[in-house]
PQR file of N, CA, C, O and H, with PARSE charges and radii, in Angstrom:
ATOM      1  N   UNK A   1     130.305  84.080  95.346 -0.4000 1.5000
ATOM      2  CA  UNK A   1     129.502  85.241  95.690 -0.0000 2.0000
ATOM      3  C   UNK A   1     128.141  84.764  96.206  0.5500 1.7000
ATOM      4  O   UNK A   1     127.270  84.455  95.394 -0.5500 1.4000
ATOM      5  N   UNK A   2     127.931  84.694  97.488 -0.4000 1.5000
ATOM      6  CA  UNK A   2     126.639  84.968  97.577 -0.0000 2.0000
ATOM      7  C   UNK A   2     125.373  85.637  97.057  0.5500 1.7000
ATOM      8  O   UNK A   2     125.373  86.759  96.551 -0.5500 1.4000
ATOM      9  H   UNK A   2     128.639  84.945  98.148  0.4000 1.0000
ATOM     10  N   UNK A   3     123.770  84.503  97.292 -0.4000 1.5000
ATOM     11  CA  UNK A   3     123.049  85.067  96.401 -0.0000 2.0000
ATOM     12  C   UNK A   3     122.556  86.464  96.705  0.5500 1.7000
ATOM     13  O   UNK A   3     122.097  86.709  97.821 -0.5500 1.4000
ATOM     14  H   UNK A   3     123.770  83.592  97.703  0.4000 1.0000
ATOM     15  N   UNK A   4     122.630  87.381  95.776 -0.4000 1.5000
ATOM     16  CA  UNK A   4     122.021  88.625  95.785 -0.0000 2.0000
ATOM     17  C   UNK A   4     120.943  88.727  96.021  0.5500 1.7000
ATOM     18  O   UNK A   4     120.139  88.167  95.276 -0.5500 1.4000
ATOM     19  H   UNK A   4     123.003  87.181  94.870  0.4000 1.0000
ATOM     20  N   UNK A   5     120.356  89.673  97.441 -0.4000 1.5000
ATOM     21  CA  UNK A   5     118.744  89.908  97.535 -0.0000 2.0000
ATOM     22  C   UNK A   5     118.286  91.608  97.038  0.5500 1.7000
ATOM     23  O   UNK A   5     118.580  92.673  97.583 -0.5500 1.4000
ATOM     24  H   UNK A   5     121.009  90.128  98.047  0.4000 1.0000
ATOM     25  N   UNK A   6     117.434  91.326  95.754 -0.4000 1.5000
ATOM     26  CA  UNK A   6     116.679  92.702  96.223 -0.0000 2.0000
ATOM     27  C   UNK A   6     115.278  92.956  96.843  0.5500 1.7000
ATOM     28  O   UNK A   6     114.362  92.139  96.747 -0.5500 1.4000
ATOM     29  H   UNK A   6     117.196  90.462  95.311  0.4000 1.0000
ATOM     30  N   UNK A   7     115.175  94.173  97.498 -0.4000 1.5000
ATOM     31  CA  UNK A   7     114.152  93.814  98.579 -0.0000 2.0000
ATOM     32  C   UNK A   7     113.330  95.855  97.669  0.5500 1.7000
ATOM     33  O   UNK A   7     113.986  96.887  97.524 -0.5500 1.4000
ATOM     34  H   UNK A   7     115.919  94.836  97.575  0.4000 1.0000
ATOM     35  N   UNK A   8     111.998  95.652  97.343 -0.4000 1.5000
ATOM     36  CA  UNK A   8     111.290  96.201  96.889 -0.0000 2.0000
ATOM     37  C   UNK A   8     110.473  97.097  97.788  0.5500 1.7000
ATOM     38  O   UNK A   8     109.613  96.592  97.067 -0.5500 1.4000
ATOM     39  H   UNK A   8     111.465  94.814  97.460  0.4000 1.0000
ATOM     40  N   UNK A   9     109.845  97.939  98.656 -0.4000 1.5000
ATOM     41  CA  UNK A   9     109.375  98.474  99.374 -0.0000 2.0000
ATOM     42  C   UNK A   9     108.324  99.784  98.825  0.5500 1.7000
ATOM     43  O   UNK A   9     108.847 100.821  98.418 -0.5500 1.4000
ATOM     44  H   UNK A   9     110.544  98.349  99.241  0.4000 1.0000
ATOM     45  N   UNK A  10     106.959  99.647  98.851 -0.4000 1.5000
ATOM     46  CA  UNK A  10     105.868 100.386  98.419 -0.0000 2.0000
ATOM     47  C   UNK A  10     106.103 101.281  99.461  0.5500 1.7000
ATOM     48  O   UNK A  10     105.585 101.031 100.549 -0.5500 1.4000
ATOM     49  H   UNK A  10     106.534  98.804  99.181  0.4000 1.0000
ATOM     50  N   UNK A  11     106.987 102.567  99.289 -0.4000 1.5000
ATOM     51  CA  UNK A  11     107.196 103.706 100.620 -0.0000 2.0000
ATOM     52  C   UNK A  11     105.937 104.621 100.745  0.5500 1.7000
ATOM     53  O   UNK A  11     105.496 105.049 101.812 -0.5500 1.4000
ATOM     54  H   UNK A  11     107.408 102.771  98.405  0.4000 1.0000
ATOM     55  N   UNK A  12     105.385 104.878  99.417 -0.4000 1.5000
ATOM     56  CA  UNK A  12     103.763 105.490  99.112 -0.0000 2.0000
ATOM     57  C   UNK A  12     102.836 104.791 100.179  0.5500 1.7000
ATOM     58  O   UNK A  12     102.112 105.367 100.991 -0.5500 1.4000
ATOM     59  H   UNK A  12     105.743 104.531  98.550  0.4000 1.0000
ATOM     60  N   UNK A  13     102.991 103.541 100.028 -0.4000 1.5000
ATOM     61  CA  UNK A  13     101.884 103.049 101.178 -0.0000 2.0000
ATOM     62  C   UNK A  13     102.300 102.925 102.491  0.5500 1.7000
ATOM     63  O   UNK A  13     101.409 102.829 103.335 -0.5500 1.4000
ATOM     64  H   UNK A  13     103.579 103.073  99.369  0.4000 1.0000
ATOM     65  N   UNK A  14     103.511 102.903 102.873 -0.4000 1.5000
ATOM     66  CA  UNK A  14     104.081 102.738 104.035 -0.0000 2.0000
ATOM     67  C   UNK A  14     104.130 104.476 104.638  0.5500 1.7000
ATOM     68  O   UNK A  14     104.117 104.822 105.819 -0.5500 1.4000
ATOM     69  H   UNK A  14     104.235 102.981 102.188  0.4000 1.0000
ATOM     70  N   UNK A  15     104.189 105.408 103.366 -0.4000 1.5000
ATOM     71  CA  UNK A  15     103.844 107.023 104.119 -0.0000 2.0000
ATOM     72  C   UNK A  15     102.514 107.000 104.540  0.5500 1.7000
ATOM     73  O   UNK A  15     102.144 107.446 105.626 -0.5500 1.4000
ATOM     74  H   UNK A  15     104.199 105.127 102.407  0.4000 1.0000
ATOM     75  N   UNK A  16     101.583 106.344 103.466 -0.4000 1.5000
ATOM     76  CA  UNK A  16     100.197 106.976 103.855 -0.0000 2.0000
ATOM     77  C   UNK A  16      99.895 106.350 105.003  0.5500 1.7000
ATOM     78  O   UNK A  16      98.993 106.942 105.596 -0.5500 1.4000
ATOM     79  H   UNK A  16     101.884 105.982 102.583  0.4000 1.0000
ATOM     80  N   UNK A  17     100.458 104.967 105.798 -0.4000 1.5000
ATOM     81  CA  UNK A  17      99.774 104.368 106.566 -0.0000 2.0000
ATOM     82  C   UNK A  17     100.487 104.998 107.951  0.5500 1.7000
ATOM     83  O   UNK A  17      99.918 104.593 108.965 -0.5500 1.4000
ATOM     84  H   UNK A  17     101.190 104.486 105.315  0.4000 1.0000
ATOM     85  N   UNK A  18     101.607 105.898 108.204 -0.4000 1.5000
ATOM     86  CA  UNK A  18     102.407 106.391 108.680 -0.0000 2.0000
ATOM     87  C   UNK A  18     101.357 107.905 108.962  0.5500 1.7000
ATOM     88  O   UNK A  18     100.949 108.196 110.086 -0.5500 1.4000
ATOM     89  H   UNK A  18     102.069 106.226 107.381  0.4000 1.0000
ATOM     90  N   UNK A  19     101.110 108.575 107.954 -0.4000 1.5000
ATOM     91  CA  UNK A  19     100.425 109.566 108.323 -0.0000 2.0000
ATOM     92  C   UNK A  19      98.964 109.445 108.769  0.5500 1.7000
ATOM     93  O   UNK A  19      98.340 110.391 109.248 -0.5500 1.4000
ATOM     94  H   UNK A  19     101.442 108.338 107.041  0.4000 1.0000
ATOM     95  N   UNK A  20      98.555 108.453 108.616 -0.4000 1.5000
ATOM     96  CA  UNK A  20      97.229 107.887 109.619 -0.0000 2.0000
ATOM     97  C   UNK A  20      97.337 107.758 110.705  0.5500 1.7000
ATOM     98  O   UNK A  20      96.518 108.290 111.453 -0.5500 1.4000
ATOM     99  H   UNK A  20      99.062 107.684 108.226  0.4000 1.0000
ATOM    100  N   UNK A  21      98.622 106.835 111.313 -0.4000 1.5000
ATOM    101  CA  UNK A  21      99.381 106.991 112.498 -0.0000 2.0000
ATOM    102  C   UNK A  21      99.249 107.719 113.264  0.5500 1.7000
ATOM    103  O   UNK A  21      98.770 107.648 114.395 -0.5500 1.4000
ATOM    104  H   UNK A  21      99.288 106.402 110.705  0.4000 1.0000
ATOM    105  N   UNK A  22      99.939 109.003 112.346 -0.4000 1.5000
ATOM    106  CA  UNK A  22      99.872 110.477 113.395 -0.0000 2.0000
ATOM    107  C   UNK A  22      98.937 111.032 113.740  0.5500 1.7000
ATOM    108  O   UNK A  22      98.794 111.467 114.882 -0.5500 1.4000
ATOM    109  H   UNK A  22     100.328 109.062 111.426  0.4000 1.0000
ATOM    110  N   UNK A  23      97.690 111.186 112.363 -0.4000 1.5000
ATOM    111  CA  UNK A  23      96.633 111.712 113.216 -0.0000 2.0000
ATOM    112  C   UNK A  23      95.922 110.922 114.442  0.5500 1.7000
ATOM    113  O   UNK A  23      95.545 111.538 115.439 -0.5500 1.4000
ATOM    114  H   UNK A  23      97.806 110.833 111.434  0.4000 1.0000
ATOM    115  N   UNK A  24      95.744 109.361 114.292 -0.4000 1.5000
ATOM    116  CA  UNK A  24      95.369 109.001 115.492 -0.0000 2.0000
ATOM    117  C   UNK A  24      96.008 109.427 116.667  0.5500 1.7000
ATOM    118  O   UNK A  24      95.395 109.457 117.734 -0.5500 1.4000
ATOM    119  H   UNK A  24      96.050 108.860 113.483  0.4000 1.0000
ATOM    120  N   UNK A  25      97.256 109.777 116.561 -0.4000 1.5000
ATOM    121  CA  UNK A  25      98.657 109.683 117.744 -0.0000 2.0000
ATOM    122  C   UNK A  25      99.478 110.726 117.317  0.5500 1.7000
ATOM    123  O   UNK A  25     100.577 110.523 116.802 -0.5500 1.4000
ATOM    124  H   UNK A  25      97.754 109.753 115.694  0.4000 1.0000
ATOM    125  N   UNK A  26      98.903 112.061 117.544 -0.4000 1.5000
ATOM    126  CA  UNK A  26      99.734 112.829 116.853 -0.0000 2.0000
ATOM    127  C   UNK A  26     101.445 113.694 117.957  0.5500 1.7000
ATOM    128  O   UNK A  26     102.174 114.654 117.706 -0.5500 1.4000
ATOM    129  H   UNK A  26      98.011 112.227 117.963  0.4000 1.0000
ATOM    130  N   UNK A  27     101.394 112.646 119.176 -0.4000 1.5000
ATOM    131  CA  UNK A  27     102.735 112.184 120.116 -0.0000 2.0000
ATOM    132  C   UNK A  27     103.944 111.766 119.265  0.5500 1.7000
ATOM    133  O   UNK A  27     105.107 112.136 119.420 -0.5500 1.4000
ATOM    134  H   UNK A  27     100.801 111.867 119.380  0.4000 1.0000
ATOM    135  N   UNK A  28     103.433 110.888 118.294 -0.4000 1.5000
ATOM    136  CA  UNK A  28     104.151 109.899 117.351 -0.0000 2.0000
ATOM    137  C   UNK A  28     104.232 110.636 116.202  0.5500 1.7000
ATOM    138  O   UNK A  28     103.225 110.603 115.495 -0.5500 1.4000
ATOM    139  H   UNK A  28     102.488 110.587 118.168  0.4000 1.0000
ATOM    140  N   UNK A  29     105.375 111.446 115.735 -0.4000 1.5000
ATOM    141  CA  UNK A  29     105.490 112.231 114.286 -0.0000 2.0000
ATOM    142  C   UNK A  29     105.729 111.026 113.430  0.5500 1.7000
ATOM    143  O   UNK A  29     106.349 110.016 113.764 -0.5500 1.4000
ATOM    144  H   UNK A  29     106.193 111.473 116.309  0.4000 1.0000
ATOM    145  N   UNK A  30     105.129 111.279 112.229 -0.4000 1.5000
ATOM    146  CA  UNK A  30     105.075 110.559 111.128 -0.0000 2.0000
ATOM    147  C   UNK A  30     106.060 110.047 110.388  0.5500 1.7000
ATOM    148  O   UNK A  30     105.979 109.048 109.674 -0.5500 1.4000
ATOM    149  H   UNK A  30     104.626 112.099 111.958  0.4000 1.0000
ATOM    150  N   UNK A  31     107.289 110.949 110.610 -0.4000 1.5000
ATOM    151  CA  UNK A  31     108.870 110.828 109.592 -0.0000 2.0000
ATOM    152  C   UNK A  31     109.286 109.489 110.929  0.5500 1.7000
ATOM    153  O   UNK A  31     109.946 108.506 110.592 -0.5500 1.4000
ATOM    154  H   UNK A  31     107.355 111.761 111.190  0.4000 1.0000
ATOM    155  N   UNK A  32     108.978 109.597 111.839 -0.4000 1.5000
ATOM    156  CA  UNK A  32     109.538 108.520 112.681 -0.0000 2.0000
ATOM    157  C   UNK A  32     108.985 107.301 112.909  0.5500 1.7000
ATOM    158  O   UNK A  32     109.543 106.430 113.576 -0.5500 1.4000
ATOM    159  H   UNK A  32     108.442 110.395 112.113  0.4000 1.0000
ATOM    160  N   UNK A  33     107.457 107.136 112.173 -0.4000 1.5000
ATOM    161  CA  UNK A  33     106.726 106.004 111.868 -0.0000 2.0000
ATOM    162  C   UNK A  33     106.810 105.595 110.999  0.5500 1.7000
ATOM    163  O   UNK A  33     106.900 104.368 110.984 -0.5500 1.4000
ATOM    164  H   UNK A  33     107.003 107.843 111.631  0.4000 1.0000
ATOM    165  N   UNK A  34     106.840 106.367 109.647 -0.4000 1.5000
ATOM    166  CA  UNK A  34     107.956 106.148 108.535 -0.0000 2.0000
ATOM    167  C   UNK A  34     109.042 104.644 108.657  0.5500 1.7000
ATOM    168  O   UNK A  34     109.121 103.429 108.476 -0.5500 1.4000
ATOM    169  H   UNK A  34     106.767 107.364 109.658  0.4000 1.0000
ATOM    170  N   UNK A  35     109.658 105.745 109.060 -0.4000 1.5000
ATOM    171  CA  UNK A  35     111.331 104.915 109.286 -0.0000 2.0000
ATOM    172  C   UNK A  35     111.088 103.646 110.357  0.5500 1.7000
ATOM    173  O   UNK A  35     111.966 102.783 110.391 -0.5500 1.4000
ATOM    174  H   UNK A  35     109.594 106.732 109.207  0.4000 1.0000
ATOM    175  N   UNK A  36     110.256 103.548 110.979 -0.4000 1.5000
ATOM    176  CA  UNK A  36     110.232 102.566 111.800 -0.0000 2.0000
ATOM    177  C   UNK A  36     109.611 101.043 111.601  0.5500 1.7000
ATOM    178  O   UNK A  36     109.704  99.905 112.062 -0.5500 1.4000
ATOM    179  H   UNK A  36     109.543 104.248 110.951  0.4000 1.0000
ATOM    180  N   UNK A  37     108.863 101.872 110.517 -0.4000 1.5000
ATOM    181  CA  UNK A  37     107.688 100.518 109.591 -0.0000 2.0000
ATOM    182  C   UNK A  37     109.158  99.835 108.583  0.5500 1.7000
ATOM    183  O   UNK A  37     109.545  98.672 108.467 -0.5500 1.4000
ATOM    184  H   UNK A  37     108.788 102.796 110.143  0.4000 1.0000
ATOM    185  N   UNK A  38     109.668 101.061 108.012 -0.4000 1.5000
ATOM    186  CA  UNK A  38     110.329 100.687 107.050 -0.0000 2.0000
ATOM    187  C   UNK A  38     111.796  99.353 107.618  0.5500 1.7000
ATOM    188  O   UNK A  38     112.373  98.361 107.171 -0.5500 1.4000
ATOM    189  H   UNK A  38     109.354 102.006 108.106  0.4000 1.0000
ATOM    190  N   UNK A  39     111.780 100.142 108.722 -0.4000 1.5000
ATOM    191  CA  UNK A  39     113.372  99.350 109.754 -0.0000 2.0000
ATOM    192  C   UNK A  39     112.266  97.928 110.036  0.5500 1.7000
ATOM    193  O   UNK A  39     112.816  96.827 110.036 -0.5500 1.4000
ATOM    194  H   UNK A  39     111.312 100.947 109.085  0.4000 1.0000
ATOM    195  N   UNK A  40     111.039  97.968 110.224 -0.4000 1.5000
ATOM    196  CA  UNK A  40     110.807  96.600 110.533 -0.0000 2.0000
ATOM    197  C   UNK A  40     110.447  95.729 109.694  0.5500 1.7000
ATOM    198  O   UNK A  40     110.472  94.508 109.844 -0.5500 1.4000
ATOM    199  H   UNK A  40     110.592  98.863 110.224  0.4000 1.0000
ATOM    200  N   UNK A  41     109.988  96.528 108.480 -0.4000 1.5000
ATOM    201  CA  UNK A  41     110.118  95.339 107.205 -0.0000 2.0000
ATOM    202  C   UNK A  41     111.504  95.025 106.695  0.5500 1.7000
ATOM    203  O   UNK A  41     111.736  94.091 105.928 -0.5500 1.4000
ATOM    204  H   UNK A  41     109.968  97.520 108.357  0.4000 1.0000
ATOM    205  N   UNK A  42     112.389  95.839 107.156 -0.4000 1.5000
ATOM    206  CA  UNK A  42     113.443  94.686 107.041 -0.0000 2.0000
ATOM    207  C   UNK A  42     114.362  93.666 107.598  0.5500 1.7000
ATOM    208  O   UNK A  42     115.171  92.984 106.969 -0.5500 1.4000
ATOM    209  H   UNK A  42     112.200  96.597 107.780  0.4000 1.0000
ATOM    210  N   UNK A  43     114.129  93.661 108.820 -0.4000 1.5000
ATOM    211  CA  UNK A  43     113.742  93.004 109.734 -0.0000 2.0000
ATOM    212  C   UNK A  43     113.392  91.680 109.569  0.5500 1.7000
ATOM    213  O   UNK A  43     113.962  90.656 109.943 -0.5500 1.4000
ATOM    214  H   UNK A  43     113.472  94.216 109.331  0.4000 1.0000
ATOM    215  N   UNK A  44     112.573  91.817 109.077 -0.4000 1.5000
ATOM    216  CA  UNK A  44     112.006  90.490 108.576 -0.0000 2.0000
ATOM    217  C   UNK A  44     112.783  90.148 107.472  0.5500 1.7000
ATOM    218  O   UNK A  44     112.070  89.579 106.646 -0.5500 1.4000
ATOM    219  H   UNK A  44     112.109  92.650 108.773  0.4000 1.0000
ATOM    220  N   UNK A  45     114.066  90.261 107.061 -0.4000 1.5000
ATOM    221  CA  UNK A  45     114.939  89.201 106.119 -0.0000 2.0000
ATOM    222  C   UNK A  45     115.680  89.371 106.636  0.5500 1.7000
ATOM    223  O   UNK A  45     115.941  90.155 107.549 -0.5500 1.4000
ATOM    224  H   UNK A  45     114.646  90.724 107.732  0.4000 1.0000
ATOM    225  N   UNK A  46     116.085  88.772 106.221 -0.4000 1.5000
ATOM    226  CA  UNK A  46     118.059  88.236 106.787 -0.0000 2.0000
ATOM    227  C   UNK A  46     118.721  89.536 105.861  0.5500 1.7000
ATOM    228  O   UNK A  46     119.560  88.912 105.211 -0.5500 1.4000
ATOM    229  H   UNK A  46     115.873  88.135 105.480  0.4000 1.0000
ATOM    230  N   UNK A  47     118.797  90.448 105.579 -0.4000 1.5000
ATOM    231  CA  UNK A  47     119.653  91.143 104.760 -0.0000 2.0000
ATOM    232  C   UNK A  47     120.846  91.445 105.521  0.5500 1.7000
ATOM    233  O   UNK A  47     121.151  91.262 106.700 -0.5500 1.4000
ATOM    234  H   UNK A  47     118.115  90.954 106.108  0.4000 1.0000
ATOM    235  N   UNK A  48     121.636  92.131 104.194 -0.4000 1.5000
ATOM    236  CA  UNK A  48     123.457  91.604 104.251 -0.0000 2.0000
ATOM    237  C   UNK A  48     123.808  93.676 103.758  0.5500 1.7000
ATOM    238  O   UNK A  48     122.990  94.577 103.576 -0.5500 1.4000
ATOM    239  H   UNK A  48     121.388  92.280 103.237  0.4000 1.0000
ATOM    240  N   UNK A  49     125.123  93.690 103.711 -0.4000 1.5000
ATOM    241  CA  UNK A  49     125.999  94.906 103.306 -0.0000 2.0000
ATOM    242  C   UNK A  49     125.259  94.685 101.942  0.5500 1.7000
ATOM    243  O   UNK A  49     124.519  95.547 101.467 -0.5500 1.4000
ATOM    244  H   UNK A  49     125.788  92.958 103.858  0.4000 1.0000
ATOM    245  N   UNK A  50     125.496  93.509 101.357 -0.4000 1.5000
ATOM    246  CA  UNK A  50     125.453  93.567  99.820 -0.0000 2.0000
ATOM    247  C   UNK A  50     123.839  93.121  98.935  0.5500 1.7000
ATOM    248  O   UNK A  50     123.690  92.792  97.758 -0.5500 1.4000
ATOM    249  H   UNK A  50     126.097  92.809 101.742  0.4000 1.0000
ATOM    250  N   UNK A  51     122.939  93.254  99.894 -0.4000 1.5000
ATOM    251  CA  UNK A  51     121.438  93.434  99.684 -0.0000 2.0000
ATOM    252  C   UNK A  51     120.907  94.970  99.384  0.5500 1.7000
ATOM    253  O   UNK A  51     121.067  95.978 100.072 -0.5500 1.4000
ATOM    254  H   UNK A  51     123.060  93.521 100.850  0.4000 1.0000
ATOM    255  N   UNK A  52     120.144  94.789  97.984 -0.4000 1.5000
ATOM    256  CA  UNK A  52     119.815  96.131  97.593 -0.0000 2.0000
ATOM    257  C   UNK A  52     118.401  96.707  98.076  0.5500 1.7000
ATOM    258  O   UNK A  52     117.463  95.915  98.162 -0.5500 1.4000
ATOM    259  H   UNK A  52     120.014  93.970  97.425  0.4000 1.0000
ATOM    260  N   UNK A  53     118.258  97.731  98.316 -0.4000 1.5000
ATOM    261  CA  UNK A  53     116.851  98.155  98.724 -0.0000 2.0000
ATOM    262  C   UNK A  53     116.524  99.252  97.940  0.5500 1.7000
ATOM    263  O   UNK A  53     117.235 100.252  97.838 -0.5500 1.4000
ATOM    264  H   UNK A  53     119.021  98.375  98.246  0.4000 1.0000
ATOM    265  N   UNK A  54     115.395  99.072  97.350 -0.4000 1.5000
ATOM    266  CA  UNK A  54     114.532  99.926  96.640 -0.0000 2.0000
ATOM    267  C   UNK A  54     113.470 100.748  97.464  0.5500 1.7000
ATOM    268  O   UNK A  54     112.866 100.075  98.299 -0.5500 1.4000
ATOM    269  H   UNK A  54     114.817  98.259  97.432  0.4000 1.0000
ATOM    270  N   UNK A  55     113.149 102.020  97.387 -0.4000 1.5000
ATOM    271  CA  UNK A  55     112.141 102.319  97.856 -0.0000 2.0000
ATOM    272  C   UNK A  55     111.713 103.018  97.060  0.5500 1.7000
ATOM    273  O   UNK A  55     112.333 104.039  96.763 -0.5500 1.4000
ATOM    274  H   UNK A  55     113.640 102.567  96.709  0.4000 1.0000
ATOM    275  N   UNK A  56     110.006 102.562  96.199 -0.4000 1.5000
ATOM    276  CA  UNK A  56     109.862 103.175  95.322 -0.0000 2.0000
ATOM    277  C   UNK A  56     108.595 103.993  96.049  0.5500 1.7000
ATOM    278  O   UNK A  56     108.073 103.634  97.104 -0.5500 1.4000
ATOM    279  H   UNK A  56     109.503 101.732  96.440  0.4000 1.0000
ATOM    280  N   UNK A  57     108.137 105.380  95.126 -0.4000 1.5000
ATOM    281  CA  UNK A  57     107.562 106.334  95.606 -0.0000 2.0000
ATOM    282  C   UNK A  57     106.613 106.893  94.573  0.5500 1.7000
ATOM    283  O   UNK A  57     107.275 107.320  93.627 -0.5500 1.4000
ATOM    284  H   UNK A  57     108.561 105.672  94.268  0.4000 1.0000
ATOM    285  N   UNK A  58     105.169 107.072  94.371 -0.4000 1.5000
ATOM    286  CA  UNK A  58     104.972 107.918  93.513 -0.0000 2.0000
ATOM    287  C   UNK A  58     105.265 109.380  93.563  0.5500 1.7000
ATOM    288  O   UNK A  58     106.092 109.838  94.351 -0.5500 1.4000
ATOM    289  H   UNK A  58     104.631 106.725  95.139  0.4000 1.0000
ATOM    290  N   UNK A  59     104.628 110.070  92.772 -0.4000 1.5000
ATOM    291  CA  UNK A  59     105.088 110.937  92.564 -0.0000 2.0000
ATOM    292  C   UNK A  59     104.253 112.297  91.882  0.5500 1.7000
ATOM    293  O   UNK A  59     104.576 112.203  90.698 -0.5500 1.4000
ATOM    294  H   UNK A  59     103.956 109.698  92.132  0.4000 1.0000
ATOM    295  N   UNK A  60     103.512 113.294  91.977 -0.4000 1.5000
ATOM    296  CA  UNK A  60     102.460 113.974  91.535 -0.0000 2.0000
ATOM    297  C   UNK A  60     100.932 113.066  91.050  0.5500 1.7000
ATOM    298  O   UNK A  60     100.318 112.400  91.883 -0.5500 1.4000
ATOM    299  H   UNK A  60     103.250 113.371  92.938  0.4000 1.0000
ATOM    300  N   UNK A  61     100.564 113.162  89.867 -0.4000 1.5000
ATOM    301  CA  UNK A  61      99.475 112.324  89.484 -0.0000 2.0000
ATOM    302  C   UNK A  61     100.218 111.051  88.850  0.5500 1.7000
ATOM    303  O   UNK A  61     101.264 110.850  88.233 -0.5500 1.4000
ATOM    304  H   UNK A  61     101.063 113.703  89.190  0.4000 1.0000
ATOM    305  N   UNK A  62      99.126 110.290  89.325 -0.4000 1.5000
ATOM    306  CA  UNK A  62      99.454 108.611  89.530 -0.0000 2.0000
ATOM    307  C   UNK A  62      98.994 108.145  87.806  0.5500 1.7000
ATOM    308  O   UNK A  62      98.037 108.675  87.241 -0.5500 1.4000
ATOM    309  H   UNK A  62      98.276 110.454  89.826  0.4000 1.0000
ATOM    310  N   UNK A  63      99.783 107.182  87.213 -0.4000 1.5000
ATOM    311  CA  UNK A  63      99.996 106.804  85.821 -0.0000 2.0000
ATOM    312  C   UNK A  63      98.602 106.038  85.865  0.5500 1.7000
ATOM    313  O   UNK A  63      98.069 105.860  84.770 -0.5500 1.4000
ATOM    314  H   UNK A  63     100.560 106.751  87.672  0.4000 1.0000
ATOM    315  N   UNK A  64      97.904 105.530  87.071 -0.4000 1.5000
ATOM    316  CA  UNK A  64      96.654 104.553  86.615 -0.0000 2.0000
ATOM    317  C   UNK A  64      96.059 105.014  86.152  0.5500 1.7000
ATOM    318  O   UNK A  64      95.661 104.533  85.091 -0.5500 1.4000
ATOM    319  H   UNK A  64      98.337 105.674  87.961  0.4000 1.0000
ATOM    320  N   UNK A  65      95.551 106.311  86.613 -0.4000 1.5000
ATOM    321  CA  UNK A  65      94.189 107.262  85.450 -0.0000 2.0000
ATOM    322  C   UNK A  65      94.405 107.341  84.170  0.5500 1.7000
ATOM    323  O   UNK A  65      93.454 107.124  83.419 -0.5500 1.4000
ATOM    324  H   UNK A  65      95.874 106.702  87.475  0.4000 1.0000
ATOM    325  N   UNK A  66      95.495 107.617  83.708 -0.4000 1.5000
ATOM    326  CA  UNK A  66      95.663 107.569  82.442 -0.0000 2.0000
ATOM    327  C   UNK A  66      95.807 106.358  81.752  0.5500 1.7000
ATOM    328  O   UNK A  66      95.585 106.258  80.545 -0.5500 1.4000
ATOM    329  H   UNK A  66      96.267 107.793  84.318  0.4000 1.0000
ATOM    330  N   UNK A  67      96.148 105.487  82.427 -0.4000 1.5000
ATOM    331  CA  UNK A  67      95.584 103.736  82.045 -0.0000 2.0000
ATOM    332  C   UNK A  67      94.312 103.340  81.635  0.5500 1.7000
ATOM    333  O   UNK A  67      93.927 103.065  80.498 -0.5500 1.4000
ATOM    334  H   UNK A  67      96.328 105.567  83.407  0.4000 1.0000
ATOM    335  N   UNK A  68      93.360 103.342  83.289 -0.4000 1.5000
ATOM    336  CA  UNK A  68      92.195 102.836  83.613 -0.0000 2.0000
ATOM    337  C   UNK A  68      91.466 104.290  84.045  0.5500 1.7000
ATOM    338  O   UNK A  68      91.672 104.794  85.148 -0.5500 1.4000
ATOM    339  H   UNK A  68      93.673 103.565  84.213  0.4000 1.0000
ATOM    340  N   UNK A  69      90.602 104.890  83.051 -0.4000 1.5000
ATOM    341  CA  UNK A  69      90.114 105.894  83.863 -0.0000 2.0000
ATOM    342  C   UNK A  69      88.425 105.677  84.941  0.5500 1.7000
ATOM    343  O   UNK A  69      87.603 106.475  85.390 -0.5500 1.4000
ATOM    344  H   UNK A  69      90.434 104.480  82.155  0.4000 1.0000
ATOM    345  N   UNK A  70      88.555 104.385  84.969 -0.4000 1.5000
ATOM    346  CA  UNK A  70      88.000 103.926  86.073 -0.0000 2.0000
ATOM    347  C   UNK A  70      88.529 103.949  87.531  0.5500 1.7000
ATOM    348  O   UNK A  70      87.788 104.126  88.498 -0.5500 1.4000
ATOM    349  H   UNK A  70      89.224 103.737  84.604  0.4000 1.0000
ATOM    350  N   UNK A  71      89.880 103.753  87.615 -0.4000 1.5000
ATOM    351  CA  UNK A  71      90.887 104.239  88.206 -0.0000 2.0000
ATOM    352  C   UNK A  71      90.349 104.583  89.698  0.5500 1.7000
ATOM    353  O   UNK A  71      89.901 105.730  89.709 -0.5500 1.4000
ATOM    354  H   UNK A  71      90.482 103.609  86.829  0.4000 1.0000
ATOM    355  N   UNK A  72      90.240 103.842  91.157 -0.4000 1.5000
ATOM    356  CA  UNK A  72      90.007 105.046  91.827 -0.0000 2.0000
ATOM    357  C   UNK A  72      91.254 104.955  93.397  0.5500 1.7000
ATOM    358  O   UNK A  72      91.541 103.934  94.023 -0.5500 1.4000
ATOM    359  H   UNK A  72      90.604 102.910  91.147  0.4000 1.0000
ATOM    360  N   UNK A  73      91.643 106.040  93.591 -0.4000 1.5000
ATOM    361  CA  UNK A  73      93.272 106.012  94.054 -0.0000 2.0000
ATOM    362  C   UNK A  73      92.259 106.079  95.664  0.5500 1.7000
ATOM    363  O   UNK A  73      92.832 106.094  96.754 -0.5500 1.4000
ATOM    364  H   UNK A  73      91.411 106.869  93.082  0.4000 1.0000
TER
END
């Protein structure tokens, strides 16, 4: 069996930098800068059928404040 890759992807930062995108370029919708950042970071590996991809996302309020309420998002 070949070695297993998993490949991790911050989609939170890859949206927000996606919706910056658009407002500079708002020609260029965001769901398609999205997907296009995302298609080119993987890209950059060799991935296979049997390579896993994560795309993790937050999600309402962010767990750091309640960590560090120095915290600044």
């Amino acid at each position: 069996m070949p070695d297993e890759k998993v490949i991790v992807i911050d989609g939170g930062n890859i949206l927000h930098r996606a919706i910056f995108a658009y407002m500079n370029s708002p020609a260029v919708p965001a769901p398609y800068t999205y997907l296009r950042m995302i298609i080119g970071y993987l890209k950059r590996f060799d991935i296979t059928l049997d390579t896993q991809i994560i795309i993790a996302q937050d999600y309402g309020r962010s767990w750091r404040k309640g960590y560090d309420h120095n915290y600044k998002s």
